[in-house]
C-alpha positions in Angstrom: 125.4 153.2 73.2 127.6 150.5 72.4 128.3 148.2 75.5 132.2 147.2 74.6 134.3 147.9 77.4 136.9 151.2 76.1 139.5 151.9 78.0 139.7 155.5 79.6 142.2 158.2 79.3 143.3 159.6 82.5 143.8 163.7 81.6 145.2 165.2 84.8 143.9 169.0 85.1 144.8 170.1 88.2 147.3 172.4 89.6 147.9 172.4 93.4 148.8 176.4 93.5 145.3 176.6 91.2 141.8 175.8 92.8 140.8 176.9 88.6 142.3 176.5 85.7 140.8 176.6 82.3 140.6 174.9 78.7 139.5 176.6 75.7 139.2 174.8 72.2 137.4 174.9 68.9 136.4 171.9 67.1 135.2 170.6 63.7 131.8 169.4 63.0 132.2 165.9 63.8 134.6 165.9 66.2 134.9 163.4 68.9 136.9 163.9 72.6 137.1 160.2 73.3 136.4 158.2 76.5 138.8 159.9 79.5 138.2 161.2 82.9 139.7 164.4 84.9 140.9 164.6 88.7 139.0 168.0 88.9 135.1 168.7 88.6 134.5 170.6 85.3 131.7 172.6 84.1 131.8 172.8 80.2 130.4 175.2 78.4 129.5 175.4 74.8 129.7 179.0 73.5 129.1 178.1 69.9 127.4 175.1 68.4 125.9 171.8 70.7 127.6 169.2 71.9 126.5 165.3 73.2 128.2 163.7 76.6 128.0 160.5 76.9 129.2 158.3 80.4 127.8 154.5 81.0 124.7 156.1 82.6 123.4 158.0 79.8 123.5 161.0 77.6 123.5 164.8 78.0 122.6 167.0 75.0 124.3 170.5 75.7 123.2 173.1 73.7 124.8 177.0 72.3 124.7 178.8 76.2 124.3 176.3 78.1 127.1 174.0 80.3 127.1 170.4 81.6 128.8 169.4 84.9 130.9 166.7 85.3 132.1 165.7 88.5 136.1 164.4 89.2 136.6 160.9 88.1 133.1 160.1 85.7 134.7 159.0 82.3 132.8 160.6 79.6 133.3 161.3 75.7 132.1 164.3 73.7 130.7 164.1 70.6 129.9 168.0 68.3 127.4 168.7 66.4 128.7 171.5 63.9 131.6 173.6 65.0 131.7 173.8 68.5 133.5 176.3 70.5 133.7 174.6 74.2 135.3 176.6 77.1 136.0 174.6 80.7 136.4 175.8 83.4 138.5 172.6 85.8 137.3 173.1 89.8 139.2 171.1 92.9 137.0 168.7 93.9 133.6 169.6 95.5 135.0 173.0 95.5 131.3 174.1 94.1 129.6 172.3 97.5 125.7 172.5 95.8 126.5 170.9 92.6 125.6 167.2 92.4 127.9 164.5 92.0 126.6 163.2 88.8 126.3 164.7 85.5 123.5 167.1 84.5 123.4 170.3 81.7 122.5 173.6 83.1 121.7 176.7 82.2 124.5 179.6 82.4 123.7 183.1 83.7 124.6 186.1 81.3 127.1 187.2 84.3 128.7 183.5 84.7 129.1 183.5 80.9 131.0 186.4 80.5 132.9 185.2 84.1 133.9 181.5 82.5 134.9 183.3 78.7 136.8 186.2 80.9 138.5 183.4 83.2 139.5 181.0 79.8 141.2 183.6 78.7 144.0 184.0 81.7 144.4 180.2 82.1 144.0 179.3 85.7 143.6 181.3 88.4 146.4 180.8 91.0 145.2 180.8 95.0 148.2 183.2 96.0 146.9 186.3 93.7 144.7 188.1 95.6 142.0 189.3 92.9 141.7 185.4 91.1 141.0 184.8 95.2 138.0 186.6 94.6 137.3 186.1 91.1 136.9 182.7 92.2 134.2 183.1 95.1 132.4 185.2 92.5 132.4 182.1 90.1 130.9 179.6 92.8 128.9 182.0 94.5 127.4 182.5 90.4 127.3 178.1 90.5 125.1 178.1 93.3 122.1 177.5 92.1 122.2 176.8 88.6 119.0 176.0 86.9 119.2 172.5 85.5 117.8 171.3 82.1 115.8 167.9 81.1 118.1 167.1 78.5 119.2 163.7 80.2 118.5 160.2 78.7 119.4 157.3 80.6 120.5 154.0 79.5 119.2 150.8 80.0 121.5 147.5 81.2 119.4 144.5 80.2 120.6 143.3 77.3 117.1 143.2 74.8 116.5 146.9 76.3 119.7 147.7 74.8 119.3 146.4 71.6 116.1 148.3 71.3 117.6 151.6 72.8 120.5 151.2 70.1 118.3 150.4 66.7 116.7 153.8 67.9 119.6 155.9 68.6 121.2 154.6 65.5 117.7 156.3 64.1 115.7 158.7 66.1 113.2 159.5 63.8 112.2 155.2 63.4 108.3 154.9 63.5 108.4 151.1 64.1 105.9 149.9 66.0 106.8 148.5 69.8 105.9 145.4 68.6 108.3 145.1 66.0 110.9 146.4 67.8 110.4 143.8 70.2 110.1 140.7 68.2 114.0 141.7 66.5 115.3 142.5 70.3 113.6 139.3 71.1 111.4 139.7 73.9 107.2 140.6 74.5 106.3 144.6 75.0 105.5 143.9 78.9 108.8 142.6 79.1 110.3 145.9 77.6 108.0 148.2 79.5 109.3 146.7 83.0 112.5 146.7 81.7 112.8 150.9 81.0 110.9 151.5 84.2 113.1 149.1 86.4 116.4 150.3 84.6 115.9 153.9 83.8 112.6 155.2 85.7 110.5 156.2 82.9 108.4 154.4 80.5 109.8 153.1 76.9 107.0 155.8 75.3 108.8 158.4 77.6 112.2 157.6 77.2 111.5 157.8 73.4 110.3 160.5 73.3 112.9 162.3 74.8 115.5 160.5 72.7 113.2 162.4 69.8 113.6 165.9 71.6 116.9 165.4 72.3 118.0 164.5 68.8 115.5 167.9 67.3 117.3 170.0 69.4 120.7 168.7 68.0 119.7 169.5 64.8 118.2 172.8 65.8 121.3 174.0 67.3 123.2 173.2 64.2 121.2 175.5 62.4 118.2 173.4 61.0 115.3 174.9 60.0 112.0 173.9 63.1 110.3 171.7 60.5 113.0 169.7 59.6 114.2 169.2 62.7 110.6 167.9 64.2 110.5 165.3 60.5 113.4 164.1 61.3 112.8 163.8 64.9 110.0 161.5 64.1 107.4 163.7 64.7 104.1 164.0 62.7 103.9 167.7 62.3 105.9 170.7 63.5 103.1 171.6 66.0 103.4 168.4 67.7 107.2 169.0 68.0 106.9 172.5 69.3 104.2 170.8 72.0 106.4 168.6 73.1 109.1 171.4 73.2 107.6 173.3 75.2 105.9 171.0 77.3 109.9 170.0 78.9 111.5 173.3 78.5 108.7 176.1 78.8 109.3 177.6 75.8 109.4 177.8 72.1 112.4 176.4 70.5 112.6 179.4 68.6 112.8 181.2 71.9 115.1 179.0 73.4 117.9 179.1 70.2 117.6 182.6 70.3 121.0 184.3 70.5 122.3 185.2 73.7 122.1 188.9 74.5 125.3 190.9 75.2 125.9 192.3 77.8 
């Protein structure tokens, strides 16, 4: 969550003739996109391994399945955990009218999976071909209503809130008390406690907690085994984990990493 000013890319992706085109890439574990912005919305979907967007507002974890929305203009970076297969699909602007116009994961339908994976692989879909006319209506009418996901952390501005939010991203799994955290960000726990709720709406204990779940299910998605993951996520035990779990997703996170069914 560094606060140094990077400059962003501009990455043009539209095509006037084309209300869709497409990207599909496979990266390394590792691999970072770095700081840019498109002139189209996107929705990008991970078919294979997680990845982490990151804008000045916050964080979105995106797991195996599932897609994050990213409106025209918002400069973001990606970061992948594992190998990560990522397929976007680029929309004109507000073309999908019931999607927000901030960034938020989702989850993806079995039929809009197979509909973004089928459309990645003819490129774009040009507005004078009668059939990608309609394969496109099918795609938005699919985006209507996509369920969204909790898997959102928000970053503070305040300059001690920062410091604290960045000792714990640098380690999610840190057990140090408020306190101490505190006294090296130099300012009192009331003061931190007003500053998380002014700044990003929840409490510290809440927004630390999520940066726990969020960092388990990056390491669940790359393969770890539950335990580990809920260790290294700072939890006690592997019960309290799966509570938590299902407490902000409704299920298991065995259940929820489960491979997607074909079709």
């Amino acid at each position: 969550m560094s606060k140094k000013r990077q400059t962003s890319i501009f990455d043009p992706r539209r095509d006037k003739r084309s209300p869709v085109t497409t990207l599909s890439y496979d990266y390394p574990a590792g691999a970072v996109v770095p700081l840019h912005y498109h002139n189209a919305d996107q929705l990008v979907y991970a078919s294979h391994g997680v990845m982490t967007v990151r804008t000045d507002e916050g964080s979105w974890v995106v797991p195996t399945h599932r897609a994050v929305w990213i409106p025209a203009r918002v400069p973001h970076m990606i970061a992948m955990s594992g190998v990560v297969a990522m397929r976007t699909i680029y929309l004109q602007p507000r073309l999908a009218k019931n999607l927000p116009r901030q960034c938020c994961v989702v989850s993806v339908p079995p039929l809009l999976r197979e509909l973004v994976l089928h459309v990645c692989s003819l490129g774009l879909l040009k507005a004078n071909v009668r059939r990608y006319r309609h394969l496109t209506q099918v795609i938005l009418d699919e985006m209507e209503e996509l369920p969204r996901l909790p898997l959102y952390l928000a970053n503070p501005t305040d300059p001690r809130a920062v410091r604290v939010a960045e000792m714990l991203e640098a380690n999610p799994g840190d057990r140090t008390a408020v306190a101490r955290l505190c006294k090296t960000a130099g300012c009192t726990t009331r003061t931190l406690e007003r500053l998380f709720q002014e700044q990003v709406g929840v409490s510290f204990a809440k927004w630390r907690q999520q940066l726990r779940l969020m960092h388990g299910m990056r390491l669940l998605a790359e393969g770890t085994k539950v335990t580990y993951a809920a260790l290294e996520a700072g939890y006690s035990t592997p019960s309290a984990f799966i509570a938590m779990f299902r407490k902000t997703l409704g299920t298991t996170p065995t259940e929820y990493f489960r491979p997607a069914p074909d079709l």
